[in-house]
C-alpha positions as CSV (number, residue, x, y, z in Angstrom):
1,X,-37.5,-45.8,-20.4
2,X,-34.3,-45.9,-22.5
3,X,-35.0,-42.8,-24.6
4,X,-32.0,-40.6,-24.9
5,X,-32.7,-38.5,-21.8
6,X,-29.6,-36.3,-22.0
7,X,-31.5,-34.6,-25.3
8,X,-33.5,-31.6,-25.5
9,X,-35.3,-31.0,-28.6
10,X,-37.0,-27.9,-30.1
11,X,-38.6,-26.6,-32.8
12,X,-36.6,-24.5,-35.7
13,X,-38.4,-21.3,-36.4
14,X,-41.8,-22.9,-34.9
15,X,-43.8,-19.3,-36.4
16,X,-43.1,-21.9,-39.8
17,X,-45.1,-24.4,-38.7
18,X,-48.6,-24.8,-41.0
19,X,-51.3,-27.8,-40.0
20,X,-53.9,-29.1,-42.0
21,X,-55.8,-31.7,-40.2
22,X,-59.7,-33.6,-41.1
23,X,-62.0,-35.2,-38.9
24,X,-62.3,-38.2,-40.6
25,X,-58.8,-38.9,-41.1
26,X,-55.9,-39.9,-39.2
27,X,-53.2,-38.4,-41.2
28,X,-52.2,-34.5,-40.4
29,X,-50.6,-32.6,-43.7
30,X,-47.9,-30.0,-42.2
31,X,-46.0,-27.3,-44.0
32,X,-43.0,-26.1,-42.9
33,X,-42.3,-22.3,-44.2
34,X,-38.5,-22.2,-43.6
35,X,-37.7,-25.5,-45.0
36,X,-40.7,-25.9,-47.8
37,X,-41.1,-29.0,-46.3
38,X,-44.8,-30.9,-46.7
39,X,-45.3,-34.0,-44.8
40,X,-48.2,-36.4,-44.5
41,X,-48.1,-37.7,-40.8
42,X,-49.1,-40.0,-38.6
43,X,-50.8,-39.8,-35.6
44,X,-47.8,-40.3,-34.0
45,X,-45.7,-37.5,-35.9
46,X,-48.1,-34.9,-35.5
47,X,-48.0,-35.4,-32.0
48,X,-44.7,-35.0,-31.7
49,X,-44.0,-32.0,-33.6
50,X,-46.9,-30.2,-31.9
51,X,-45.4,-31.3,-28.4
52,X,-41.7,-29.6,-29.5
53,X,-43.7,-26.7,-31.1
54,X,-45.4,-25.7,-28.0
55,X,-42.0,-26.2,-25.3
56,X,-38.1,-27.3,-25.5
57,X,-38.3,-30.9,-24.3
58,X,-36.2,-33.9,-23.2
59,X,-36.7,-36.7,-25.0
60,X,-37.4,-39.2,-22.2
61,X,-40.2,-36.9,-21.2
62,X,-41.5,-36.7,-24.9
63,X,-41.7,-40.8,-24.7
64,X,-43.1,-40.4,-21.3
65,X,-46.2,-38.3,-22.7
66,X,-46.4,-40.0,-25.5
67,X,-46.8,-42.9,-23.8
68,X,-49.9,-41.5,-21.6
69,X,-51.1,-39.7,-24.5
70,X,-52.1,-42.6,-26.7
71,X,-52.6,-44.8,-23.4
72,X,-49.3,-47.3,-24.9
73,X,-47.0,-50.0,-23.0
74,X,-43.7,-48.4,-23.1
75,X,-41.8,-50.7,-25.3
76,X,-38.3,-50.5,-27.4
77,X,-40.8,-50.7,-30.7
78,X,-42.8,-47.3,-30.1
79,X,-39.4,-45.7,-28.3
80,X,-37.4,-46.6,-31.7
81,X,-40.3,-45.1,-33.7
82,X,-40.4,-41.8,-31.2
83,X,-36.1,-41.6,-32.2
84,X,-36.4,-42.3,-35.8
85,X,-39.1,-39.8,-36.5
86,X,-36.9,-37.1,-34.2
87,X,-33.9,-37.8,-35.9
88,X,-36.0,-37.7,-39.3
89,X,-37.5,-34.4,-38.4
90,X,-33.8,-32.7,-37.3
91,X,-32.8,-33.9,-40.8
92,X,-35.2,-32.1,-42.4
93,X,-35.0,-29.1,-40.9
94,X,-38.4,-29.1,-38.7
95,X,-36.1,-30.1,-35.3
96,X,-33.1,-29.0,-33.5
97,X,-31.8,-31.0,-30.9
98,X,-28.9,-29.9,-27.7
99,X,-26.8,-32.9,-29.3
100,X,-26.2,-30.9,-32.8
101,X,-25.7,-27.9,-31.0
């Protein structure tokens, strides 16, 4: 895997974190109380976020879960989408990662 191994990501005041999720529906809404955040996510987001809500975590292990989780080839595609939505999240508050620290 080519994820960026050397960094750890967390979540920022994870007590914040709010989930609304349906049966019939893919999509998750979250709520973030610190950052007044709402988000519509993707299977793949919500996974995410609740991963790094419940530990601190590299991000090659992340992909490597991931990748069991969902039963996925590893492949630059979903390892691109797994960085973009971490970097997306640490933008908006959600994420901190030991590379901004």
């Amino acid at each position: 895997m080519t994820a960026e191994s050397n960094i750890t990501w967390k979540a920022n005041f994870p007590d914040s974190f709010l989930w609304a999720e349906w049966e019939d529906e893919e999509a998750s809404v979250f709520f973030h109380r610190g950052s007044g955040e709402t988000l519509l996510l993707n299977p793949l987001g919500a996974y995410l976020l609740k991963t790094i809500c419940s530990e601190d975590i590299s991000e090659e292990k992340l992909a490597q879960r991931t990748v069991r989780y969902f039963d996925l080839p590893v492949d630059e595609e979903l390892l691109s989408a797994i960085s973009v939505s971490l970097h997306t999240f640490e933008q908006k508050g959600l994420l901190l990662s030991s590379a901004s620290q």
